[in-house]
Backbone as CSV, one residue per row, in Angstrom:
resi,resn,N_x,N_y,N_z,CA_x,CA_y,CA_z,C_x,C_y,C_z
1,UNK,9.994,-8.196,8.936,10.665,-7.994,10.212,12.141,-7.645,10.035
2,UNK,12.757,-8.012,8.530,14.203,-7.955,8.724,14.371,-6.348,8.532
3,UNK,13.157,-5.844,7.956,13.494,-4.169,7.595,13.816,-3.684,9.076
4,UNK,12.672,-3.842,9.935,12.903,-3.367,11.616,14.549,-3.473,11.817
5,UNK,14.886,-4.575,11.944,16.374,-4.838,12.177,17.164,-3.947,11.290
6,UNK,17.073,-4.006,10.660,18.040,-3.274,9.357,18.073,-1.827,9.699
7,UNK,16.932,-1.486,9.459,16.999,0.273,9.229,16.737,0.661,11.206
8,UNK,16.608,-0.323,12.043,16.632,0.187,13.358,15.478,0.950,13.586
9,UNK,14.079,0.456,13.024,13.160,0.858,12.990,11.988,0.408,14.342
10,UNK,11.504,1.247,15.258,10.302,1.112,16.484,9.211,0.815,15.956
11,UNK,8.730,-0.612,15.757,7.814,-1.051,15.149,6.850,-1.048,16.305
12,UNK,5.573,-0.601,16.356,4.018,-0.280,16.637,2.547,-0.515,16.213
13,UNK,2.368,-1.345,16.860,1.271,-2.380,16.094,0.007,-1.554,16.548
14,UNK,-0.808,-1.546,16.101,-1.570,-0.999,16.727,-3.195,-1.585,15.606
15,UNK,-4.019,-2.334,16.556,-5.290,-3.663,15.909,-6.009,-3.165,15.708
16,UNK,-6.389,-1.844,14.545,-7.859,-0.729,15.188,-8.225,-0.790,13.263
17,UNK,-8.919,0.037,13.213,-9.646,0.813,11.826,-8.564,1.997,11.848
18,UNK,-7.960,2.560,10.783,-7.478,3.690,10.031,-7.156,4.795,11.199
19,UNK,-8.263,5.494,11.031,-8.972,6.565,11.813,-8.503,6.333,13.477
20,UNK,-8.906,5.119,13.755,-8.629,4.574,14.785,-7.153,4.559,15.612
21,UNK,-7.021,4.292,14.561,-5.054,4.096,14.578,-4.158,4.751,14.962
22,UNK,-4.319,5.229,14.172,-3.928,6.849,14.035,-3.945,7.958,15.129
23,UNK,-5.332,7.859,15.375,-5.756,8.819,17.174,-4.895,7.614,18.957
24,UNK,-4.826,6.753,18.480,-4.391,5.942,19.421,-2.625,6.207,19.620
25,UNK,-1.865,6.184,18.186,-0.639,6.757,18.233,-0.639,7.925,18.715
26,UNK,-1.143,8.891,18.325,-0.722,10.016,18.735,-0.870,10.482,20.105
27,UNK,-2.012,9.546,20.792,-2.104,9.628,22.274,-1.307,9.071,22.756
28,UNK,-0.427,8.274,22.090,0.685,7.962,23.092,1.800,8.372,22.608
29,UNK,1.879,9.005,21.855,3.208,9.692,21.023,2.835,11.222,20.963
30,UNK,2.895,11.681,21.602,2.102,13.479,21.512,2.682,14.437,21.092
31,UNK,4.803,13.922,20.816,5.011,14.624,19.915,5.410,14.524,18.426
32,UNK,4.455,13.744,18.480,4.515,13.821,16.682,3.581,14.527,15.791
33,UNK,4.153,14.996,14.964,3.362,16.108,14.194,3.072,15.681,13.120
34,UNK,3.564,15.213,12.481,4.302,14.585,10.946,4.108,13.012,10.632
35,UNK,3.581,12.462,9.697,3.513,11.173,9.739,3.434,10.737,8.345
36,UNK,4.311,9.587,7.490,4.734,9.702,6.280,3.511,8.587,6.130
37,UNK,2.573,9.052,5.025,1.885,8.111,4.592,1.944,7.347,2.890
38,UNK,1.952,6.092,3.007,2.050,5.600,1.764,1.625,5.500,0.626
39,UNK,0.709,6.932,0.568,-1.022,6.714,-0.271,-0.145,7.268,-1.847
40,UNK,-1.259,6.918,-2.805,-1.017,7.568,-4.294,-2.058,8.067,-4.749
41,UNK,-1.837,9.163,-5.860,-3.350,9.968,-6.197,-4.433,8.592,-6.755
42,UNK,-3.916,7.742,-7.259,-4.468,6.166,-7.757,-5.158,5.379,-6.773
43,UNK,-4.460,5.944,-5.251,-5.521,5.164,-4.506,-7.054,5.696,-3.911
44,UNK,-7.779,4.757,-3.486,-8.848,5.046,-2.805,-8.512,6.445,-2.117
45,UNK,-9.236,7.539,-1.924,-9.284,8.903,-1.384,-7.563,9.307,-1.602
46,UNK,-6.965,8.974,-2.545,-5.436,9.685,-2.822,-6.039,10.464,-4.113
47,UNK,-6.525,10.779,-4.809,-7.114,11.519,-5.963,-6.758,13.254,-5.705
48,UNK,-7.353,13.692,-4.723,-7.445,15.340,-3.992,-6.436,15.563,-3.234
49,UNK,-5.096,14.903,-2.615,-4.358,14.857,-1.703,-3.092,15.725,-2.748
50,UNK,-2.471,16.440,-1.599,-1.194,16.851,-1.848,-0.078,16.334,-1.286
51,UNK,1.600,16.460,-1.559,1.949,15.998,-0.930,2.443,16.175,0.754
52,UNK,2.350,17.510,1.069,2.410,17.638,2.401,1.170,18.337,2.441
53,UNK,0.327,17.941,3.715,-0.769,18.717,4.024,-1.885,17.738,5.168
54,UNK,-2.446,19.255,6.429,-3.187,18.491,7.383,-3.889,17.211,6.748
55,UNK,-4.578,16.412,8.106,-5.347,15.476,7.616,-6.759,16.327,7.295
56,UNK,-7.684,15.816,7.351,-9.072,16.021,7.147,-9.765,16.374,8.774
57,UNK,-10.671,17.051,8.479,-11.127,17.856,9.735,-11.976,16.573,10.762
58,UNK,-12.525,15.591,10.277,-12.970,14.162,10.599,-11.583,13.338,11.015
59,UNK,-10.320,13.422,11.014,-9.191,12.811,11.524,-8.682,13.154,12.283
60,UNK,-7.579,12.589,13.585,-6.735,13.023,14.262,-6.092,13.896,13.559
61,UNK,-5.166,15.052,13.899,-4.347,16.164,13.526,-2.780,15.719,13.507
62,UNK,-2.815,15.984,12.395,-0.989,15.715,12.100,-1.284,16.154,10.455
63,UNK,0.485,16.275,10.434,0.739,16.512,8.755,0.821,15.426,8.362
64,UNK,-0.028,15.245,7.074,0.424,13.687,5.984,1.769,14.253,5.343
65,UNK,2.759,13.635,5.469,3.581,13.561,4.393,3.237,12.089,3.274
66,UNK,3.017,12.849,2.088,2.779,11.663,1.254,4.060,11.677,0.011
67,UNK,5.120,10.993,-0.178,6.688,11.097,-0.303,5.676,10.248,-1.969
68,UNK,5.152,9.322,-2.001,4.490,8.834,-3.336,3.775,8.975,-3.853
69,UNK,2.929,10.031,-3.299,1.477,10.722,-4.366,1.728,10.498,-5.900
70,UNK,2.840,10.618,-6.639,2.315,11.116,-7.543,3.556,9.971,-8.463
71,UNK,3.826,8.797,-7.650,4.566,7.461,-8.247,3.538,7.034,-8.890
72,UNK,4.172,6.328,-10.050,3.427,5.287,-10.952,3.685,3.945,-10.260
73,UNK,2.837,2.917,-10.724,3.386,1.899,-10.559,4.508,1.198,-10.931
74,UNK,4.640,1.411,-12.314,5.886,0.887,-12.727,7.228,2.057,-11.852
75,UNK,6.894,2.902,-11.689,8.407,3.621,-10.691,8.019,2.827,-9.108
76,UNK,7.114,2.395,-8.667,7.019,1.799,-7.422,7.872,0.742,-7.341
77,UNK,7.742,0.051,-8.390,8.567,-1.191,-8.460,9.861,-1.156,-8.991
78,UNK,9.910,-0.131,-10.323,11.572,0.468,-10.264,12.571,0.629,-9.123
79,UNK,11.623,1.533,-7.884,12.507,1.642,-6.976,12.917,0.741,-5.907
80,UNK,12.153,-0.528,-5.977,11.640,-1.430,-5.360,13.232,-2.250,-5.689
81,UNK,12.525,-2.582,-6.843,13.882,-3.429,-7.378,15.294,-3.192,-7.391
82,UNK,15.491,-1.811,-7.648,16.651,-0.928,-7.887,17.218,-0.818,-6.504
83,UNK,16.242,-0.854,-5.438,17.264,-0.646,-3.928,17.081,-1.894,-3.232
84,UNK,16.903,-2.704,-3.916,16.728,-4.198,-3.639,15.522,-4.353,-2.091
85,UNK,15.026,-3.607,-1.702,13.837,-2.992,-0.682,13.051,-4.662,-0.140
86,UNK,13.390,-5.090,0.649,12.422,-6.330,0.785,10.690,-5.626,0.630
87,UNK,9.820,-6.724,0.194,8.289,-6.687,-0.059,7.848,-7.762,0.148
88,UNK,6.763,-7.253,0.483,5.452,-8.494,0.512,5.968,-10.091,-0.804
89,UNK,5.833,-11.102,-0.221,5.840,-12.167,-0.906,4.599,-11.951,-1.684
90,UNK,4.300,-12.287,-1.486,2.225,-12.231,-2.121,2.611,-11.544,-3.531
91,UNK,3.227,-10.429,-3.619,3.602,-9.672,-5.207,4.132,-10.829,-6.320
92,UNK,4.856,-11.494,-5.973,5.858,-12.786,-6.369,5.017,-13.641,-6.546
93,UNK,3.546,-13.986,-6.348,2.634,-14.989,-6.915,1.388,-14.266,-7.350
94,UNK,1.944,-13.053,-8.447,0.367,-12.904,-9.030,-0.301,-11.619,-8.401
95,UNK,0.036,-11.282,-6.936,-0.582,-10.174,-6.377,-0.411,-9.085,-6.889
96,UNK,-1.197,-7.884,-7.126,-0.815,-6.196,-7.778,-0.863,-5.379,-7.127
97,UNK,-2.592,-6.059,-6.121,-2.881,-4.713,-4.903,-3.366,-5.580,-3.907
98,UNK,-2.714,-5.628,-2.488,-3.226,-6.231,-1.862,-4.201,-5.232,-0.933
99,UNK,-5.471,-6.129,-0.703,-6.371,-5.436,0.253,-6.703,-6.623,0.972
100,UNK,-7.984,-6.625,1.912,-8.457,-7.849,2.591,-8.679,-9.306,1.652
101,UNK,-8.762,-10.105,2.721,-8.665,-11.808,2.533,-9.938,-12.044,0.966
102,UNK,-10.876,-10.949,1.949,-11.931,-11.546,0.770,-12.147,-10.404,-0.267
103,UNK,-11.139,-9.453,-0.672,-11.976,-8.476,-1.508,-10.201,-8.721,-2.777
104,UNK,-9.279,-9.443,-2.518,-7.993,-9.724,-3.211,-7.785,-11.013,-3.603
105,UNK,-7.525,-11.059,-5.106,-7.079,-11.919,-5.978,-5.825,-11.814,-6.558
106,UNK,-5.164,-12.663,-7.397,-3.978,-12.725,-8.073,-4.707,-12.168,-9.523
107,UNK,-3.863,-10.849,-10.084,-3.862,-10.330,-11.233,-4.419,-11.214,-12.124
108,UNK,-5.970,-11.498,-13.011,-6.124,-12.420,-14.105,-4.666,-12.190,-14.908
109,UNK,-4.195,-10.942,-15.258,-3.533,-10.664,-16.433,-1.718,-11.323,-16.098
110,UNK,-1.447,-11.438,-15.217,-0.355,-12.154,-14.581,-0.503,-13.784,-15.062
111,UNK,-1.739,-14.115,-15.368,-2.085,-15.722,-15.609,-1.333,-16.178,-16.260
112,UNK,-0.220,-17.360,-16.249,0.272,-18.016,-17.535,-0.712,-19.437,-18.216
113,UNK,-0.638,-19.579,-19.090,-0.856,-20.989,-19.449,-1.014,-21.860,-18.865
114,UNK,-0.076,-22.186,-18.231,0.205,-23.810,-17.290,-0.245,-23.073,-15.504
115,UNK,-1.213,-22.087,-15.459,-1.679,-21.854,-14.271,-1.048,-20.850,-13.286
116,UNK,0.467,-21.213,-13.462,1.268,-19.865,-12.896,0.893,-18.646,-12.991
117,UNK,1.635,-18.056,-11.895,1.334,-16.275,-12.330,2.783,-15.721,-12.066
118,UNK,3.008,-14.686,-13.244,3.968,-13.661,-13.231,4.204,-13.092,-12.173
119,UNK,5.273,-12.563,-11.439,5.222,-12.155,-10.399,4.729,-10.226,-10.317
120,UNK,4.368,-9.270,-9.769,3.086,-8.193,-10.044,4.216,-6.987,-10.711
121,UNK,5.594,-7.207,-10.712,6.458,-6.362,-11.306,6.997,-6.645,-12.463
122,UNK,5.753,-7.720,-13.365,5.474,-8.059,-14.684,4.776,-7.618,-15.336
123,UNK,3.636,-6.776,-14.306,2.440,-6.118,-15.462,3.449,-5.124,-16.408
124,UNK,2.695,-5.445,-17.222,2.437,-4.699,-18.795,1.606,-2.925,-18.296
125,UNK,0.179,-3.322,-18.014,-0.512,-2.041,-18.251,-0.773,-1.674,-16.747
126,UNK,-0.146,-0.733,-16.432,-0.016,-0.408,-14.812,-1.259,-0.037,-14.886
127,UNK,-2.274,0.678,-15.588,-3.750,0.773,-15.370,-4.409,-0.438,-14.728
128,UNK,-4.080,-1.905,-14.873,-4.656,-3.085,-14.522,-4.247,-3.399,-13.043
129,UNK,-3.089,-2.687,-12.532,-3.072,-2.545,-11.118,-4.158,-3.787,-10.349
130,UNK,-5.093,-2.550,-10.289,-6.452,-3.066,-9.216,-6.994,-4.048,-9.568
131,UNK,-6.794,-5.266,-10.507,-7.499,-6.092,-11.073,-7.023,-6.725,-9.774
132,UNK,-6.650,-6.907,-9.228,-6.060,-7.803,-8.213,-7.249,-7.496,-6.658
133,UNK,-8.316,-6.323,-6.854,-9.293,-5.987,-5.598,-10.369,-6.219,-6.756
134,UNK,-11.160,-6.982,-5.839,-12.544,-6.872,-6.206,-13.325,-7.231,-5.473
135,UNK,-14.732,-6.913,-5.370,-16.077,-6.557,-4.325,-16.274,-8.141,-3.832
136,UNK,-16.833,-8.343,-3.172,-16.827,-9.909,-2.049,-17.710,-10.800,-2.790
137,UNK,-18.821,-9.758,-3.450,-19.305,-10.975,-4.749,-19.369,-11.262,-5.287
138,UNK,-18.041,-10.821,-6.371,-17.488,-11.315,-7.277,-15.986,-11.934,-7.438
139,UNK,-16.081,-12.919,-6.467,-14.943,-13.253,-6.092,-15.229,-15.138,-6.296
140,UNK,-14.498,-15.782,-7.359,-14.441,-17.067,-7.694,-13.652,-17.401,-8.002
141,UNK,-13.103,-18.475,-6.725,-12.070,-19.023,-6.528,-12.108,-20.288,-6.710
């Protein structure tokens, strides 16, 4: 919330699915064309994406701007750190990738000894990222 304040940002909640979301803003925002999305070629359907370009013919219409397509993780958190950027707490105990309640864990590889976890701008092998999502039935807590 302190970013809103700070950067004087119109925060818009909006309780839907993706897809959902998305068509609901723009019906009430009709002139927006342009919409900066946070995706990376690393994520789920970021693989084929460029960085400016329509959505998909199945989506509301607007340009993705995608400003991080083609960040690593370790530069995510470079820049993170470097502009001192508030983030998610959850990173700070172990988290790498957060997704839903039941499909997100704390990084095994973050594990210390005495039970702690490194905080997620400790990984070593940014490939291990996603160790932090996994499927609902393999989840033991």
């Amino acid at each position: 919330m302190t970013s809103i304040i700070k950067y004087n940002l119109n925060l818009i909640q909006i309780n839907d699915e993706m897809i959902n979301g998305f068509q609901k803003y723009l019906n009430q925002n009709s002139k927006i064309k342009a919409i900066i999305v946070g995706i990376r070629k690393i994520d789920p359907f970021g693989a084929n994406l460029n960085s400016i370009q329509l959505t998909d013919h199945n989506w509301p219409k607007f340009i993705r701007i995608n400003p991080i397509l083609n960040w690593t993780y370790n530069e995510i958190w470079f820049f993170i750190k470097f502009t001192n950027i508030e983030y998610c707490k959850l990173y700070d105990l172990g988290y790498t990738s957060i997704g839903g309640v039941s499909n997100t864990i704390r990084n095994p590889l973050l594990k210390l000894n005495n039970g702690d976890y490194l905080p997620a701008y400790e990984l070593k092998d940014e490939n291990a990222e996603r160790l932090s999502r996994v499927s609902d039935n393999k989840i033991n807590l």
